[in-house]
C-alpha positions as a LaTeX table, in Angstrom:
\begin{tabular}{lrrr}
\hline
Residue & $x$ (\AA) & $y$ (\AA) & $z$ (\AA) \\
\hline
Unk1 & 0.00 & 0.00 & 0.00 \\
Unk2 & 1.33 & 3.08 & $-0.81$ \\
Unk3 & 1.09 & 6.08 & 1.34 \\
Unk4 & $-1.46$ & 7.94 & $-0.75$ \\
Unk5 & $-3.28$ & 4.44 & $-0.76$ \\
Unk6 & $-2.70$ & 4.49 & 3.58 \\
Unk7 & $-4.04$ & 8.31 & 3.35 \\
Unk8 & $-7.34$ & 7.53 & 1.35 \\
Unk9 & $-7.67$ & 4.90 & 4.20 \\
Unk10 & $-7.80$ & 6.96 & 6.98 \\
Unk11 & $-10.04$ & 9.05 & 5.40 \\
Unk12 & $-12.80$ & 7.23 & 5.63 \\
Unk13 & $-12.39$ & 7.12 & 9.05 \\
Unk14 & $-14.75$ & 8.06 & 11.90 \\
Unk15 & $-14.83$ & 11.61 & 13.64 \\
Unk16 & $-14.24$ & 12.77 & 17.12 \\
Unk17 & $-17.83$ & 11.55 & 18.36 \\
Unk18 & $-17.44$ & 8.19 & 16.87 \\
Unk19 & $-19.53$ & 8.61 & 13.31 \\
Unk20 & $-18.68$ & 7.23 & 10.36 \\
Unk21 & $-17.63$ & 10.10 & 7.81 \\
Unk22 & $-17.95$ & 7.70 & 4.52 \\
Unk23 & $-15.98$ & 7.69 & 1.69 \\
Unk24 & $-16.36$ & 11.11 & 0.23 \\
Unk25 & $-13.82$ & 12.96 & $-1.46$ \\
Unk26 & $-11.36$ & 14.16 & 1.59 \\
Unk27 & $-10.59$ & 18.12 & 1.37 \\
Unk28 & $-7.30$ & 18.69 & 0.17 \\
Unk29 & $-4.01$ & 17.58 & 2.54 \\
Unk30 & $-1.62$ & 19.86 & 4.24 \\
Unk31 & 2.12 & 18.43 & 4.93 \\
Unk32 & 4.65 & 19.00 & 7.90 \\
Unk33 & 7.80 & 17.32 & 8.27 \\
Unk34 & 11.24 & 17.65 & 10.41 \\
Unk35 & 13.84 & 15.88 & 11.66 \\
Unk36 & 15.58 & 17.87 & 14.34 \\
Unk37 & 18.96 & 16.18 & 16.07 \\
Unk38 & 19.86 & 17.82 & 19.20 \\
Unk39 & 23.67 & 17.17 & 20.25 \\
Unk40 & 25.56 & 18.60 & 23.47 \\
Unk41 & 29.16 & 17.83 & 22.75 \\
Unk42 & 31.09 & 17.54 & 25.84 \\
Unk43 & 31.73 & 20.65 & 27.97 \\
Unk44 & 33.41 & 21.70 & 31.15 \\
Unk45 & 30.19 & 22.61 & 32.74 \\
Unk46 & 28.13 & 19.45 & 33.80 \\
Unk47 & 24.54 & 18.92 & 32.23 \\
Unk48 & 21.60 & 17.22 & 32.93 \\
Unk49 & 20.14 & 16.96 & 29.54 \\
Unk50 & 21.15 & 14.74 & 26.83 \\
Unk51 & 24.11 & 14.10 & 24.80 \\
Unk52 & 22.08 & 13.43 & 21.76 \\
Unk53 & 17.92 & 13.69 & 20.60 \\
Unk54 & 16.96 & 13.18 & 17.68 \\
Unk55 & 12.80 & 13.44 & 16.36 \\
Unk56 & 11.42 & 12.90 & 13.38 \\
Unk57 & 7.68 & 13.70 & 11.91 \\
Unk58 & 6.58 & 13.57 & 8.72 \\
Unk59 & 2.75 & 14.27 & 8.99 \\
Unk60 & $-0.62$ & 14.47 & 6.39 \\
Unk61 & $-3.55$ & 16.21 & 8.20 \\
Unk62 & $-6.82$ & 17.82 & 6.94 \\
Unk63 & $-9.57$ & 19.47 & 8.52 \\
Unk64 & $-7.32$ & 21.21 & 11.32 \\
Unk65 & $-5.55$ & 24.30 & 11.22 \\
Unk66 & $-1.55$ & 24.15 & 11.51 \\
Unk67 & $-1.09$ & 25.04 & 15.25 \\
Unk68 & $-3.76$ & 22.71 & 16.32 \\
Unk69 & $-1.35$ & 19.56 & 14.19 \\
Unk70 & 1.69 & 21.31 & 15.98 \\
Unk71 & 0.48 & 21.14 & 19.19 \\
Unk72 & $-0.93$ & 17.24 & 18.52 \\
Unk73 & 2.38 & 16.34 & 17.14 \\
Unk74 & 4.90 & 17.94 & 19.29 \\
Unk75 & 6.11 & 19.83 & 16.50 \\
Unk76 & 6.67 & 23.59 & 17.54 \\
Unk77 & 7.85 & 26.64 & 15.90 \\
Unk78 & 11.69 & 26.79 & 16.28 \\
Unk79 & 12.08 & 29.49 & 19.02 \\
Unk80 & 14.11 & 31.19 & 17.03 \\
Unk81 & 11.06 & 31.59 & 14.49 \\
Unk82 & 9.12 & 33.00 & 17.68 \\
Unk83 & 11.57 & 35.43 & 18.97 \\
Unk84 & 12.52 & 38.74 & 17.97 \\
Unk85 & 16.57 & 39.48 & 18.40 \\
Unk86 & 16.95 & 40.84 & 21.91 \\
Unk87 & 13.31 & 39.00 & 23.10 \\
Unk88 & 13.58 & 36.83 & 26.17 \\
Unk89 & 10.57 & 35.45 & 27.41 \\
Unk90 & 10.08 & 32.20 & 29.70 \\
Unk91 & 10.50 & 29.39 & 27.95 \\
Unk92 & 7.41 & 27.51 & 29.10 \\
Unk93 & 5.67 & 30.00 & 26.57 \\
Unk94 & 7.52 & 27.93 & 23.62 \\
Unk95 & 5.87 & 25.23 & 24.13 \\
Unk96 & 2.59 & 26.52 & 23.49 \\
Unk97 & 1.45 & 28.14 & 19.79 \\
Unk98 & 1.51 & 31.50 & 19.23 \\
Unk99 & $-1.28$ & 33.59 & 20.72 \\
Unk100 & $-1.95$ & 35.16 & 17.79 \\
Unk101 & $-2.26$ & 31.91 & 15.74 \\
Unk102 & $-5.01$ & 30.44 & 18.03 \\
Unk103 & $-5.85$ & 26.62 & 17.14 \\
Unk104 & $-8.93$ & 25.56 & 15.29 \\
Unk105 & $-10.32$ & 22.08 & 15.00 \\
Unk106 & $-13.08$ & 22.12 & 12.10 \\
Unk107 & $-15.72$ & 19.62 & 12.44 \\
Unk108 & $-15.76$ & 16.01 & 11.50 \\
Unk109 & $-13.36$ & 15.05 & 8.79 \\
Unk110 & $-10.79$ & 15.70 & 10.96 \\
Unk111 & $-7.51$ & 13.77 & 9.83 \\
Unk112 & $-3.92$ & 13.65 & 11.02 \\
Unk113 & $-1.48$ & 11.15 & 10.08 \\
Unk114 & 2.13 & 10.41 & 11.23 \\
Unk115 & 3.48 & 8.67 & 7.81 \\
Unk116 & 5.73 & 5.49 & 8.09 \\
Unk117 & 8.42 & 6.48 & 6.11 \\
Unk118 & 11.20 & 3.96 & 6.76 \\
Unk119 & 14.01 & 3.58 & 8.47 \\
Unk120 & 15.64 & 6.45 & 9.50 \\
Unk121 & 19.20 & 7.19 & 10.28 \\
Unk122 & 21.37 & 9.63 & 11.42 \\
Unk123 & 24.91 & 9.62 & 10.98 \\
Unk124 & 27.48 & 11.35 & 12.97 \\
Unk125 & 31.30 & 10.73 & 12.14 \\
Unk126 & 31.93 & 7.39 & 11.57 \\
Unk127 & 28.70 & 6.30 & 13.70 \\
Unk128 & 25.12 & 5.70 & 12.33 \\
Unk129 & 22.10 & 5.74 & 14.63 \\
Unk130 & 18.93 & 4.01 & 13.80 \\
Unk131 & 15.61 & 6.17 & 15.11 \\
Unk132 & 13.10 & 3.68 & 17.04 \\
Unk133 & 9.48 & 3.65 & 15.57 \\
Unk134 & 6.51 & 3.71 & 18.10 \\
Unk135 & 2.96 & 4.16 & 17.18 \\
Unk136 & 1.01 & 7.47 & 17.96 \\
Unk137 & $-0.79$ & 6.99 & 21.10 \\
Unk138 & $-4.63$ & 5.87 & 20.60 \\
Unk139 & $-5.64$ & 9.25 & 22.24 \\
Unk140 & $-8.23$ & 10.82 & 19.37 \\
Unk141 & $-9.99$ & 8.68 & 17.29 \\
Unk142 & $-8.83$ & 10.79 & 13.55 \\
Unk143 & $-4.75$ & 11.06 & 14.61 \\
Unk144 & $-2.60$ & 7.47 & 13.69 \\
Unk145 & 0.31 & 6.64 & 12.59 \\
Unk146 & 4.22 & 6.17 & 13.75 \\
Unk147 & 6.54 & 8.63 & 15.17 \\
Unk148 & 10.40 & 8.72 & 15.46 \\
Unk149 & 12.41 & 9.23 & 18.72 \\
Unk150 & 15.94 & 8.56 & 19.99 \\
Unk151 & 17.44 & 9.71 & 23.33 \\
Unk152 & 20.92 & 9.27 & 24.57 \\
Unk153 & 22.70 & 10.13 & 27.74 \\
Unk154 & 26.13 & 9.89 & 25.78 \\
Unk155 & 27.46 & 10.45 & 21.96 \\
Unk156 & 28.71 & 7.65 & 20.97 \\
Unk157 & 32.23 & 7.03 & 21.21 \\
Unk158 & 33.29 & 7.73 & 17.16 \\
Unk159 & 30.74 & 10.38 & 16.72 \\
Unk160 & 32.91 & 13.36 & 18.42 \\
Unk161 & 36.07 & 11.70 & 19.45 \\
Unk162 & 37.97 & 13.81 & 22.45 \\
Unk163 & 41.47 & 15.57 & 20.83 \\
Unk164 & 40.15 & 15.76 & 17.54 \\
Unk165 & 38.45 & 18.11 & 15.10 \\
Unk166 & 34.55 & 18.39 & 15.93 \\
Unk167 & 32.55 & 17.14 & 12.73 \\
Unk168 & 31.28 & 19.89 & 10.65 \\
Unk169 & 27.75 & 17.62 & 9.41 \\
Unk170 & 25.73 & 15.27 & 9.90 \\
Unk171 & 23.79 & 13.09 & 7.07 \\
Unk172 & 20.25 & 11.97 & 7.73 \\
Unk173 & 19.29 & 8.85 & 5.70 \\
Unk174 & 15.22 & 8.14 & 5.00 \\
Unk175 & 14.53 & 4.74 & 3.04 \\
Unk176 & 11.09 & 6.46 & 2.02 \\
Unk177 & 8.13 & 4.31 & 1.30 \\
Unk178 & 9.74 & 3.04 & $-2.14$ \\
Unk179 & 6.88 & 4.36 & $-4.08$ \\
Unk180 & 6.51 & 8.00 & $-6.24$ \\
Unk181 & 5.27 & 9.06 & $-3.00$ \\
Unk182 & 8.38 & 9.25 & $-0.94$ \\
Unk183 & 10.84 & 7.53 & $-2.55$ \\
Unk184 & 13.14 & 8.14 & 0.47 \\
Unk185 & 16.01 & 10.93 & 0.62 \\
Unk186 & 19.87 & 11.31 & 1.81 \\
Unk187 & 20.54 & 14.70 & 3.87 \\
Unk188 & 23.75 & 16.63 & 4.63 \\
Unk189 & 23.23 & 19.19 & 7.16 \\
Unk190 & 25.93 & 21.49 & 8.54 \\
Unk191 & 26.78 & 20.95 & 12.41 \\
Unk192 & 27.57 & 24.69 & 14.14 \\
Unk193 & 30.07 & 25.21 & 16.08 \\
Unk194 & 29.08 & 25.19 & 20.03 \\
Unk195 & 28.85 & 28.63 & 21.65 \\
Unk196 & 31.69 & 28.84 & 24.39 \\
Unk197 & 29.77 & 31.07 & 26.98 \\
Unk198 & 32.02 & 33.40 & 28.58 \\
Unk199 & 29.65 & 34.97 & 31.21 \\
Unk200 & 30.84 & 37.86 & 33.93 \\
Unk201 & 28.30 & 39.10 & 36.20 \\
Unk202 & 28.31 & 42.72 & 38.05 \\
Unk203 & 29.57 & 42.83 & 41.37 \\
Unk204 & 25.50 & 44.30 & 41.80 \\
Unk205 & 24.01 & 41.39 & 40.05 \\
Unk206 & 22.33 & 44.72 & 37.99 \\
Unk207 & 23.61 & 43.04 & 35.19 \\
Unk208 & 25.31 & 40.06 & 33.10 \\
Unk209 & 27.49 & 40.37 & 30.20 \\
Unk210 & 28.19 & 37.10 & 27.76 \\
Unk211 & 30.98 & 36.64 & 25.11 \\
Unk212 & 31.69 & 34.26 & 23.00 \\
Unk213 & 33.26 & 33.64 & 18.96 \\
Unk214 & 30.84 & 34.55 & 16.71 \\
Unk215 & 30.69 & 31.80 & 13.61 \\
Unk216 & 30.37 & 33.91 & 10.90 \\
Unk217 & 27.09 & 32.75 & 9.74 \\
Unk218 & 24.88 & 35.58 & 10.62 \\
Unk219 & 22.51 & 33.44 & 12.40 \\
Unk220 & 21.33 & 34.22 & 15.70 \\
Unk221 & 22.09 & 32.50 & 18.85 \\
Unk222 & 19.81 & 31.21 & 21.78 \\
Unk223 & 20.12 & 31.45 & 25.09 \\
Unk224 & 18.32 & 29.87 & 28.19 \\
Unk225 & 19.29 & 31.22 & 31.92 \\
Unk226 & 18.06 & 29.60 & 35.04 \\
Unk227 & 18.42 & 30.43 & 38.21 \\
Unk228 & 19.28 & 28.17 & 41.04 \\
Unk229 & 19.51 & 28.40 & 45.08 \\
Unk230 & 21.77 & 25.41 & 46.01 \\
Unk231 & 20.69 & 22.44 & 43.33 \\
Unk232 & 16.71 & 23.96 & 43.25 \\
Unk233 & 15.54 & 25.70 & 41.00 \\
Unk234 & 13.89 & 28.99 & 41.44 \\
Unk235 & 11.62 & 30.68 & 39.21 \\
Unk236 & 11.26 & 30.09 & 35.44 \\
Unk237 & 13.95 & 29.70 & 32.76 \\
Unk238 & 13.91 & 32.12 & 30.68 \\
Unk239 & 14.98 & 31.72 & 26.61 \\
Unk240 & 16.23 & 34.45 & 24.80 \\
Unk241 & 17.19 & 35.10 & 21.21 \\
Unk242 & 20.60 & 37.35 & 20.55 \\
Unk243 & 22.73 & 38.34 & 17.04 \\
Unk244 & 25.81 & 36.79 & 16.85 \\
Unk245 & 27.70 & 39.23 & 17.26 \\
Unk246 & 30.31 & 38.20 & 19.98 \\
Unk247 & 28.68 & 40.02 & 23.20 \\
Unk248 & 25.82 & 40.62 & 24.71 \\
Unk249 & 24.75 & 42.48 & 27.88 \\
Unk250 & 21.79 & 41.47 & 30.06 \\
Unk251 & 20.00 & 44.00 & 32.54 \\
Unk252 & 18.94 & 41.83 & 34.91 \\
Unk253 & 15.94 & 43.64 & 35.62 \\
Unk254 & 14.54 & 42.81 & 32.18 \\
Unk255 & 15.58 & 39.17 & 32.77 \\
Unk256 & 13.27 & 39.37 & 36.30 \\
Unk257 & 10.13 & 40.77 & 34.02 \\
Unk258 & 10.84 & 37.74 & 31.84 \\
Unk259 & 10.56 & 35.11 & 34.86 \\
Unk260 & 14.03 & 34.65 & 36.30 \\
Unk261 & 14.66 & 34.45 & 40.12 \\
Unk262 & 17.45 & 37.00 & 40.81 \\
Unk263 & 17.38 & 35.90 & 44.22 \\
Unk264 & 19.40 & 32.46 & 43.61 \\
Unk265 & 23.22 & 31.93 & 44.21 \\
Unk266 & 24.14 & 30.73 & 40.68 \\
Unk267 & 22.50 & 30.72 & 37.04 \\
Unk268 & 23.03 & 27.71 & 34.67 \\
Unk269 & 23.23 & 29.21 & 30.78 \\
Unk270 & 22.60 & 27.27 & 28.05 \\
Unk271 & 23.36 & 28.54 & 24.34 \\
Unk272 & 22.12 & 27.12 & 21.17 \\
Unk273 & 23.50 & 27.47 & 17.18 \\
Unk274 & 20.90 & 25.88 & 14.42 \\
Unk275 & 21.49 & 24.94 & 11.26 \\
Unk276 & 18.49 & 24.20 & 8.80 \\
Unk277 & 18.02 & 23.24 & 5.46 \\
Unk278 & 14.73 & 22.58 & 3.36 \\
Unk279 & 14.26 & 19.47 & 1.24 \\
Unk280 & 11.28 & 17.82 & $-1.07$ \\
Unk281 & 10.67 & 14.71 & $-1.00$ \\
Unk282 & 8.34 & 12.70 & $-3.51$ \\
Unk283 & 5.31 & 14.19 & $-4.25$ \\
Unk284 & 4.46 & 14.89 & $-1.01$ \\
Unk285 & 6.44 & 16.98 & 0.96 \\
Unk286 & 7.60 & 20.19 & $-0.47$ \\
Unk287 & 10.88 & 22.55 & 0.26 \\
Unk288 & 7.60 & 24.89 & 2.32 \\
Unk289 & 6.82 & 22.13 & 4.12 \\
Unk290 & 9.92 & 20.14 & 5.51 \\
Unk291 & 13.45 & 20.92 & 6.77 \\
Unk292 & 16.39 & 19.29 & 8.41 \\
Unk293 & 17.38 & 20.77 & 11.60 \\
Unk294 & 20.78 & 20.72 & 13.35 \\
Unk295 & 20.95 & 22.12 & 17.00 \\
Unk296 & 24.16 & 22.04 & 18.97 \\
Unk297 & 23.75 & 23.36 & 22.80 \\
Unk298 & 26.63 & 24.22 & 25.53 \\
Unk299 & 26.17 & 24.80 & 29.14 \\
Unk300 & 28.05 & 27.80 & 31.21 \\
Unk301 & 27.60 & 28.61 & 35.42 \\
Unk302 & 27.49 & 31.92 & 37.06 \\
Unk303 & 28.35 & 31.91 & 40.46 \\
Unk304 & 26.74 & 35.27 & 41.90 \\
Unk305 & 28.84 & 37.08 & 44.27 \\
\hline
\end{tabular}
């Protein structure tokens, strides 16, 4: 069965309340996909997040608007397609559409499929990591379908050896469904260099200046502050977007407004570079539609005076 074939399937489907919606002619499909790897290369600052995520959605819907499939799909906007240069807001906000895009479920017909696209693989170095498969949760009777997910506390060993150059990309390998459809695809993606925080905070705490070697790219950096009394966490992280440019100086103040605690004895930074690139693939996903996205984070500690 192809994955048209699977798609005229599930169209004749039942809605939300259980009734049958038939075999009439389905509205016209909309198309998301990404694969977005995540890699924290080692530092000399401890984290607690992950050494390596990759997740993967390739998605056919109908009958819902595209924040509603978003939101269904954990599939956000990129925060740095949310964020102004020089915005911070908490990052809890990120996680939720826009509030000027508010989601819209229209009636029965409803449709929204996670497409089985293959095997997928990401290789890093001389190291290739398969994605698992699981099935969508059975939560709403018109969303089905597979999606992809790998988590690791550790890169493997080849994929950024210690004493030797850091790669500079990643391929991303999709066998497709072997039809017109998706006839799979072979990605190289750029990995950015990490952004070596140098923080220095006022002897005040009225403010907080970061440095660091711009790239060269022109693409803007993000940056996530916590703050933390002992190991506890107080208040909300906060995300912000910033040029790279090399420097950047916080008033703390602002950073309060935002959500941060200014009362803790240490904030935990986190900085972000992205690389993207659009592909097609098949007939159904166009270069509007999809994208490869390459995320490399570091992790920096101010100890408040």
């Amino acid at each position: 069965m192809t994955l048209a074939t699977a798609w005229l399937a599930a169209c004749s489907g039942v809605d939300e309340a259980g009734t049958p919606v038939g075999l009439a002619e389905p509205a016209p499909a909309e198309r998301l996909a990404r694969v977005h790897v995540v890699l924290q290369p080692p530092g000399d600052v401890p984290s607690d997040d992950p050494a390596l995520e990759v997740a993967a959605r390739f998605v056919q819907y109908r009958g819902l608007d595209e924040p509603a499939v978003r939101a269904r799909v954990d599939l956000p906007l990129l925060a740095s397609d949310r964020l102004r240069i020089g915005q911070c807001v908490a990052s809890e906000q990120l996680w939720f559409p826009p509030e000027e895009s508010a989601t819209r479920e229209t009636g029965s017909g409803r449709e929204l499929v996670l497409l089985d696209v293959g095997n997928i693989a990401v290789q890093i170095g001389d190291v290739s990591v398969d994605l698992p498969l699981s099935l969508v949760p059975d939560l709403l009777p018109y969303m089905s379908g597979v999606q992809y997910d790998y988590v690791s506390e550790a890169l493997p060993a080849r994929a950024w050896p210690a004493g030797e150059p850091s790669p500079t990309s990643l391929t991303i390998a999709v066998d497709g469904a072997g039809d017109d459809d998706f006839p799979g695809l072979r990605l190289r993606v750029p990995i950015p260099e990490p952004v070596v925080l140098q923080p220095t905070a006022s002897p005040d705490r009225g403010s907080l200046l970061l440095e660091w070697r711009p790239d060269g790219r022109a693409a803007p950096v993000l940056v996530r502050l916590s703050s933390f009394i002992g190991s506890e966490p107080a208040g909300d992280e906060v995300t912000c977007l910033l040029s790279d440019t090399g420097s950047h100086r916080f008033d703390v103040d602002d950073l309060r407004a935002a959500g941060l605690d200014g009362a803790g004895d240490s904030l935990r930074l986190g900085a972000s570079r992205l690389a993207r690139v659009r592909f097609a693939a098949g007939e159904l996903f166009t270069r509007d539609s999809a994208e490869a996205v390459v995320e490399v984070r570091s992790a920096a500690l101010v100890a408040w005076r």
